[in-house]
N, C-alpha and C positions, 0 to 999 in steps of 0.2 A: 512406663507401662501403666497404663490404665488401670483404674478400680472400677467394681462392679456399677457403683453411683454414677463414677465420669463418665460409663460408656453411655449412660441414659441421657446426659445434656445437663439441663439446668435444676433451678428450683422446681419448676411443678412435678419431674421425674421424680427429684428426691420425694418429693410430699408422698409422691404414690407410689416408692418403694418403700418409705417410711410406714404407709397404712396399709401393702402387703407386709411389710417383717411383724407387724402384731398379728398376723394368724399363723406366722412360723417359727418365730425367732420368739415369742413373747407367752407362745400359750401355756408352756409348762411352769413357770413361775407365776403369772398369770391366775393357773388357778388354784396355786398354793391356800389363799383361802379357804377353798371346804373344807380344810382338814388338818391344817399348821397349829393353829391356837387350838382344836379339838387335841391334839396326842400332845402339847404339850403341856397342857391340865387333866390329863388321860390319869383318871383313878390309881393305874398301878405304877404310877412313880407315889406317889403318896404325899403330893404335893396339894394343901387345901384353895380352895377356891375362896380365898380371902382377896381383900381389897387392894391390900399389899402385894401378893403376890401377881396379881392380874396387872398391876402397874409394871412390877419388875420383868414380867413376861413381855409385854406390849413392849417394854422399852428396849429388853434386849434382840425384838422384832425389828425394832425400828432402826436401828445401829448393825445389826447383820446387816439388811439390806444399804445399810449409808455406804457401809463399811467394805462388804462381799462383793455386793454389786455394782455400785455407782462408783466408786473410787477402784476396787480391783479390776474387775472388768470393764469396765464402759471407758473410765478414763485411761487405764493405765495398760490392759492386756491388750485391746483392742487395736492397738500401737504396736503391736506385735504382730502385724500381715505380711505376709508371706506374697508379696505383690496380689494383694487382695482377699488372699485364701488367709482363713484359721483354721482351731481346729489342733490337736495337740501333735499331731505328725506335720501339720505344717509350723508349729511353732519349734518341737523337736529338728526337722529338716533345718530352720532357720539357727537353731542353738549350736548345731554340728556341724556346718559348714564353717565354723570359723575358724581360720588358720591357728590362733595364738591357744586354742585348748588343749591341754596336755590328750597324751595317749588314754588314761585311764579316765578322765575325767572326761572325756571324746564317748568311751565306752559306757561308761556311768548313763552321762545323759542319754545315750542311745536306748537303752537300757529301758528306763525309767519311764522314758517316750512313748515308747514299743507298750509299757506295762499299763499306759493309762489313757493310750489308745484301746487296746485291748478291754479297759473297764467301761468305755463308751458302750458298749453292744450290752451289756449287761443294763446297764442304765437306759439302754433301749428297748428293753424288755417290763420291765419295770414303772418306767412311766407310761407308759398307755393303759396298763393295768390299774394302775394305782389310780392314776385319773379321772379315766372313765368309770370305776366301779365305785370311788368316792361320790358321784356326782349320781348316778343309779340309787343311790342308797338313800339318796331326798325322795325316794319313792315310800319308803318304809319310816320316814318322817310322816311324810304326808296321810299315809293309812298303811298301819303297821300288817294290813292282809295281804300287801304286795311284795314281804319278808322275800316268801319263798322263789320270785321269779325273778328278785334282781338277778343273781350269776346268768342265767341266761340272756340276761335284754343287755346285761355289758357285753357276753360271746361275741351273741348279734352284732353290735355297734361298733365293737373293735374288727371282727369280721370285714364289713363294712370299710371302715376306716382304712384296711391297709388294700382292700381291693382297686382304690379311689387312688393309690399314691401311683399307679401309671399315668396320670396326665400331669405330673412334674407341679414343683413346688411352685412355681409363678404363677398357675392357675389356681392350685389348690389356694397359695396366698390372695390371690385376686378374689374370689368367694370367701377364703376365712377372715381374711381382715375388716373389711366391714363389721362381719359379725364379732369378731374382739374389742368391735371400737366400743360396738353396743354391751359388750360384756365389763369392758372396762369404761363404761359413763355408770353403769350398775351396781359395781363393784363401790364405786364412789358415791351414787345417790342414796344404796344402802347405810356406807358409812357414816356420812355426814347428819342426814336426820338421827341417828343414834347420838351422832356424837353431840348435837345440839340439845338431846335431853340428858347428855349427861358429861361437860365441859371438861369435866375434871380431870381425864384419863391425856388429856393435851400433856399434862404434868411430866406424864412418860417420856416426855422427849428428852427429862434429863436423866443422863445416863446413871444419877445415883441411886436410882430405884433398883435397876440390873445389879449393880453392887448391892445393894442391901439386900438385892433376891437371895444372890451366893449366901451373905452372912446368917440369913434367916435359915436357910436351909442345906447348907453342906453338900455333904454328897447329892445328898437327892435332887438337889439345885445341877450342879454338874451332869447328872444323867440327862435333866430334862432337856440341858444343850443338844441334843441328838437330836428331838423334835424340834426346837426352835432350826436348826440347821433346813430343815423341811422346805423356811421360806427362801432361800435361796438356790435350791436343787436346779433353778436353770440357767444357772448363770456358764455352766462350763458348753453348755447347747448353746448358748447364745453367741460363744466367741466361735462354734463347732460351726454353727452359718453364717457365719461371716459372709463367707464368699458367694454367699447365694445372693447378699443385697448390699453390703457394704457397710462400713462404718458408720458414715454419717448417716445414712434410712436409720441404724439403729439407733447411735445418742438419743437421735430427736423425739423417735416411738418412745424411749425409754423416760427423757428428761420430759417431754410433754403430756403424758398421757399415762405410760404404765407406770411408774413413781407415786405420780400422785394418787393415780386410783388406788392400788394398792396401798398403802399407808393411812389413806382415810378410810379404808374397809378395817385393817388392823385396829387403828382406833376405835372405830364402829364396835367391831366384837371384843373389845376391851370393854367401853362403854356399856353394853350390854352386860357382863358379866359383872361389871360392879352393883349393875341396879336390881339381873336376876341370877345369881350363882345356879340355879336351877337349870336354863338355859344351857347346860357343857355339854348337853349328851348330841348339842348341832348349834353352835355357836352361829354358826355361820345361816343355815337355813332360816334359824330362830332370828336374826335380822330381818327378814321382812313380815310384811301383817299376812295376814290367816290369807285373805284371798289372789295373792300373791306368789305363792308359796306353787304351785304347779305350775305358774309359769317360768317362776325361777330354776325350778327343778330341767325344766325342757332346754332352757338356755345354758343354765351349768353342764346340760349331759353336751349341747352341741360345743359350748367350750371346750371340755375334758376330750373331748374328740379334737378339738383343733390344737389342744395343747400336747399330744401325744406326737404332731408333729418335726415341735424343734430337735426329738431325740431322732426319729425314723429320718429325718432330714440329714442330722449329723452322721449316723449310721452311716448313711450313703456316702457322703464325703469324704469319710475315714475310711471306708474300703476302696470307694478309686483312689485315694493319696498312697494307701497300704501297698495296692497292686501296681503301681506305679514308680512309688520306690524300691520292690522287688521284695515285701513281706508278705504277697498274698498272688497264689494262681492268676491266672485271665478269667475273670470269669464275663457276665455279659453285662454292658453297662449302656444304657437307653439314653441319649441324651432329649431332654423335654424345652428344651428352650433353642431358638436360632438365635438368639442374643445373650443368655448370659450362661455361659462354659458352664460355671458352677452347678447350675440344675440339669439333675441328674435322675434314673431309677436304674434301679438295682435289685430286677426280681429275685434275687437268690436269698439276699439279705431281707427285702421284705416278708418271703415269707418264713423264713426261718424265724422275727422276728415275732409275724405274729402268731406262731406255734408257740412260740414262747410264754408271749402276754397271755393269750389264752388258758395254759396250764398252770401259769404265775395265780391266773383269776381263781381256777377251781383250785389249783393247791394250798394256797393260802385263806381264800374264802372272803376276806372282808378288806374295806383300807386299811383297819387298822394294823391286821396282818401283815400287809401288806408294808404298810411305815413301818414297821420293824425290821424289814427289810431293805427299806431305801435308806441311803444315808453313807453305809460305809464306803460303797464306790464312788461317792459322788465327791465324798469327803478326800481319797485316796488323790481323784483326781484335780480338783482344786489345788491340793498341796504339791502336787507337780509338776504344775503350770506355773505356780508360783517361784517353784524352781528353777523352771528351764526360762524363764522372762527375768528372772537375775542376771542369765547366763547372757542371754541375747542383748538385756541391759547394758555389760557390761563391755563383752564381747563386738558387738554389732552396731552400740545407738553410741559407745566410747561413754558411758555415764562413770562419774568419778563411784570408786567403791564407799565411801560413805555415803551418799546420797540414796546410789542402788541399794546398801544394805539398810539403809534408814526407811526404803521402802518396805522389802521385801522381810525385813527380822517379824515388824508389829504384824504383818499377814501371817505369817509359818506361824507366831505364838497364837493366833485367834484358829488359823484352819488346825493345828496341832491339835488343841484344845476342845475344837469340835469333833478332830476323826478320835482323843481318845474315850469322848463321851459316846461315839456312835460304834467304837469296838464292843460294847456291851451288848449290840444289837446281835452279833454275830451269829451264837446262837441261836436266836428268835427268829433268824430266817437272812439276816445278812451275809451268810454264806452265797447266798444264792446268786448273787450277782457276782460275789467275789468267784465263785466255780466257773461261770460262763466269761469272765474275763481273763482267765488262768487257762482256757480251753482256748483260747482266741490267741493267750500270748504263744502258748505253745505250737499254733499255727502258724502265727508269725516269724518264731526263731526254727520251726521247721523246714518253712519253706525256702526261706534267706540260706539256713546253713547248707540245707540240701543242693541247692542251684550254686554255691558256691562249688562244692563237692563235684557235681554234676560238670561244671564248667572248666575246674580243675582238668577232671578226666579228659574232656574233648581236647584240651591243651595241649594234651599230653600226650593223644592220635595227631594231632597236626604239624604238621610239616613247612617249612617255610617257604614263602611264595618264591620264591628265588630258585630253592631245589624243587619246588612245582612245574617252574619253566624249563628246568633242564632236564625234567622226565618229560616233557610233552617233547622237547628237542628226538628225544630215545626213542618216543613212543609214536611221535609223527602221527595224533586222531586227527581224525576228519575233521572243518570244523564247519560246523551247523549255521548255516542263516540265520539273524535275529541278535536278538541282544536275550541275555541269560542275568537275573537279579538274583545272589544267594545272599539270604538273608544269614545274618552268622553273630555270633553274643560275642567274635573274640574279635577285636578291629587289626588283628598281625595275623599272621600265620595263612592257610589255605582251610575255607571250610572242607568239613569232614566230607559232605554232601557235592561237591566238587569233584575231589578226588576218587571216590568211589564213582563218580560218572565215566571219569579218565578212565579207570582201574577196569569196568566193566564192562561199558557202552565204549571205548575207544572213539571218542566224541568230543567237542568242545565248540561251544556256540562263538560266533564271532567278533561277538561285543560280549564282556564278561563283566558285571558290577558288581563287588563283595559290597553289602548294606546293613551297616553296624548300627541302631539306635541305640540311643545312650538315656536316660533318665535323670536330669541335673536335681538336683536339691533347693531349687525354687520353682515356683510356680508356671511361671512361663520363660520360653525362650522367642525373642525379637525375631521375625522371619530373616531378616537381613543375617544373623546370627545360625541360623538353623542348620546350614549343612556344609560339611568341609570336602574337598571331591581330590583327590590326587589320582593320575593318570600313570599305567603301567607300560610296558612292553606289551606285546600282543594282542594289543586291544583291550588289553584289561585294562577296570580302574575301579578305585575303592574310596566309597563315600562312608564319611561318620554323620549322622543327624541326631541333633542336639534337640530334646523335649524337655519341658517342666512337668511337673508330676500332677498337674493339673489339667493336660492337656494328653490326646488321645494321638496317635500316630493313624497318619492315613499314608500308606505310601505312595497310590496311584498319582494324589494329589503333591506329595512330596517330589516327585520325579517330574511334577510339570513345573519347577522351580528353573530360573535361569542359571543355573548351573548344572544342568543338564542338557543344554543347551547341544553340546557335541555329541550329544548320544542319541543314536538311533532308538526312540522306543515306539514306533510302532509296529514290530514284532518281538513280544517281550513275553518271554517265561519267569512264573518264580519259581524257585530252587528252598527247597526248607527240610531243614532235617526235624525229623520227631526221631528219640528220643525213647526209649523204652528203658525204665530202670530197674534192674534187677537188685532186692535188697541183700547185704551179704553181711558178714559179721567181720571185716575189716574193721580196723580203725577210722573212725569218723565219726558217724552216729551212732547210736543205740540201735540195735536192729530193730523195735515199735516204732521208732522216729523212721526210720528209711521205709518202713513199711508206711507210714504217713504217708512219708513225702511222693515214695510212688502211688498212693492212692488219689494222692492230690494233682499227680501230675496226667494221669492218667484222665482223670474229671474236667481239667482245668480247658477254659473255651478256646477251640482251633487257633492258630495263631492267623489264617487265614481270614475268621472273621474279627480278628482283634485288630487286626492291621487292615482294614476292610481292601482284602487284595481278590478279585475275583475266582472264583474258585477253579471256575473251567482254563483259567490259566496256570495254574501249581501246579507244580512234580513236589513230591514228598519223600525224601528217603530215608528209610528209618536205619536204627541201628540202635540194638542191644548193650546198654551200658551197666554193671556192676559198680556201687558205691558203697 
């Protein structure tokens, strides 16, 4: 199975998905700078802006990123594709499918998967907010009379920003990356001339400064981990698009170009603050000279827009993985590319997201608001990625358990370390994502238990094909010209939709195909592999087709397959039953949850345009079901 890279060909493709993933894959870490080293010298840890401490800070900058990003992700998760898809449902899919994990330990990772998928949508609230409004606020650097219009010129820009995400992330990447390349030469030219007047802050690269942070400052050194955490917040977006460009486009973006820029900015505003402590109230703007300074501002606000992004990007990809492996409605999903599956939009989720950002801006008010609030989900999710890449380690790659634990122990104590410096924020507004990811999981184990429920039930009207043919014997219908396609969730039995034809209409089309899709647990399924056909008495026959959860079912397309070969379909009806759920106070759910689940089933997109089956050809026949 091919990777997003290989379908492009050689070197020059990689180069040029390489220099699209830096305006998708790269913007939200990216432009951790406006604001990382500002909140972790942020007056109300009570941390001074000595010489020493700016070393210890710089250095524990510089080792999150060696450490978070370049060895956890870039080398180590990223190893984790799910035939080219990331992303923590595709890494969970991957953890759960393995024969050898116990029952509880099967439900565990499910679990967990579900909970830190569910924290992505939060953190996709969050960074475009936080982003874009850090990057606005160089206005009120620049001339403190423009205070009062930032929140509005960020509305605007985010506004904007998510209008733009219908023409799909390959175009969006094709216009942002450029402009990231320029953001990250900037990012770097910034650095380096600071760091050349002031050499010394290189020192930071050894890690003993970070240690002597802790000893100098105790607790208060501990808190400020929470800010330092800042510079890594996209590292979990980064393995989330995977599938949009592939591995290697990424390594290379990341080892050639955003590494080093970033790291010599870090230094830069280290440098800086050793020479003017004064400088903290914008570390970062205060890097370049006075008439500099509004065009930096112009370019940071169109960064902070390109970095907002890698979350809105992943968003999408967690909800078709979501709805695919059957924790999320149908709802409508746009495909933006004829080449690569992975890009995608998803107006429901775009603009719920940016109602969100929006109210995230005025409810909070500022970044720094704002970073009090980023952190705990990011940190939640890190540490469970860490987990379920043990699992798949172990599990799936066959790595001996020392080696795998010798990876994964020194990560859990560092990401530990940071989610329990970033649980202090919780209060201060890190609620906020953990509520929107708590609302999401609760969507997810609604929808999954409900359809289980729901499928139950239909199981349990149906009848088996055997005594189907021996009541058509009794009942002797007509049978109708054409071939008849009933689409049906249970691959045994007679659909319900069927039988009520028999039962009502005394009818029966002449060719009859029960059409079961099934949803595997990896990303794609081989067309040679796709569909299993077995052939009945009466003209019946009943096919199962096999999709990866990254891949959309079409069925008009699915039935011009040669194994269909013996079936008449050019007069073809589809047959679909809808489903109406009556919530009731049996055993099963809570009646709020059944009251969900039928709300959600009620909303959720026809299955006729999910399955893109023409409409003027469906019969639909419902039926009232109690759960």
């Amino acid at each position: 199975m091919s990777t997003p890279e290989a379908a492009h060909g050689g070197r020059p493709q990689r180069l040029t998905l390489a220099l699209a993933s830096l305006g998708v894959v790269f913007g939200d870490i990216g432009t951790s700078p406006l604001y990382a080293v500002r909140e972790c010298l942020n007056r109300s840890h009570g941390v001074a802006t000595s010489p020493a401490n700016v070393l210890g800070i710089i250095s524990l900058v510089f080792w999150a990123l060696m450490i978070v990003i370049s060895l956890k992700y870039v080398a180590y998760v990223l190893r984790a594709d799910n035939q080219g898809e990331g992303g923590m449902l595709a890494l969970t899919a991957l953890a759960t499918s393995t024969t050898g994990l116990r029952p509880w330990a099967h439900r565990l990772a499910l679990t967990v998967g579900l909970f830190g998928a569910a924290l992505l949508f939060g953190d996709g609230i969050i960074t475009p907010a936080i982003s874009v409004l850090s990057a606005v606020e160089g206005l009120g650097v620049a001339t403190p009379a423009l205070d009062p219009a930032i929140l509005p010129i960020a509305t605007c820009i985010l506004i904007l920003l998510f209008f733009q995400q219908r023409h799909g992330t390959g175009r969006v990447g094709a216009v942002f990356g450029p402009v990231m390349l320029v953001w990250f030469f900037v990012l770097a030219l910034l650095g380096v001339l600071n760091i050349a007047r002031s050499p010394g802050v290189l020192v930071a690269i050894n890690p003993s400064h970070a240690v002597l942070f802790f000893a100098r400052n105790g607790r208060l050194g501990f808190l400020v981990l929470g800010s330092v955490f800042l510079v890594v917040t996209g590292g979990e977006a980064l393995y989330a698009d995977m599938g949009h460009f592939g591995a290697r486009p990424i390594r290379t973006a990341w080892f050639a170009i955003a590494l080093p820029a970033l790291l010599m900015n870090y230094f830069g505003q280290g440098a800086l603050l050793l020479r003017r402590p004064d400088a903290l109230a914008s570390p970062f703007y205060n890097l370049a000279p006075t008439w500099g300074l509004y065009p930096l501002v112009a370019l940071s606000t169109f960064a902070t827009i390109i970095a907002s992004q890698a979350l809105i990007s992943g968003a999408f990809s967690v909800t078709r993985q979501a709805l695919m492996l059957g924790f999320l409605p149908r709802v409508s999903i746009l495909h933006t590319s004829a080449h690569q599956i992975g890009q995608i939009y998803v107006p429901i989720v775009n603009w719920g997201l940016m109602l969100g950002a929006v109210g995230a801006v005025w409810g909070f008010g500022s970044s720094s608001g704002l970073a009090a609030a980023y952190g705990v989900a990011v940190t939640l999710d890190m540490t469970i990625t860490t987990l379920l890449a043990y699992v798949v380690a172990r599990m799936q790659w066959r790595w001996r358990s020392s080696f795998a634990l010798g990876i994964t122990i020194p990560l859990l104590c560092l990401e530990l370390t940071f989610l329990s410096s970033n649980l202090a924020k919780i209060r201060h507004g890190g609620w906020f994502p953990l509520a929107i990811g708590a609302a999401m999981y609760t969507i997810f184990t609604t929808w999954r238990r409900g359809r289980q429920l729901l499928f139950q039930k239909i199981k349990e009207r149906s009848v088996p094909l055997e005594d189907f043919f021996e009541l058509m014997v009794v009942e002797r219908p007509a049978r109708v010209p054409g071939t008849a396609v009933y689409l049906t969730g249970n691959d045994s039995g007679t659909p319900p939709a069927l039988l009520q034809g028999l039962l009502h209409m005394r009818a029966v089309h002449e060719r009859v195909l029960l059409l079961t899709i099934v949803t595997e647990k990896f990303a794609r399924v081989p067309v040679e592999d796709r569909v299993r056909v077995q052939e009945f008495e009466a003209g019946f026959s009943r096919a199962v087709a096999r999709y990866g959860f990254m891949e959309t079912p079409d069925v008009p397309k699915l039935l011009m397959l040669p194994q269909f070969r013996n079936h008449s379909l050019e007069y073809v009806t589809f047959f679909l039953g809808r489903e109406t759920v009556l919530p009731d106070k049996q055993a099963g759910m809570a009646l709020w949850r059944e009251r969900l689940f039928a709300f959600l089933t009620r909303n959720a997109q026809p299955a006729t345009a999910f399955f893109g089956i023409p409409p003027s050809r469906v019969v639909e026949i419902g039926a009232q079901i109690e759960i």
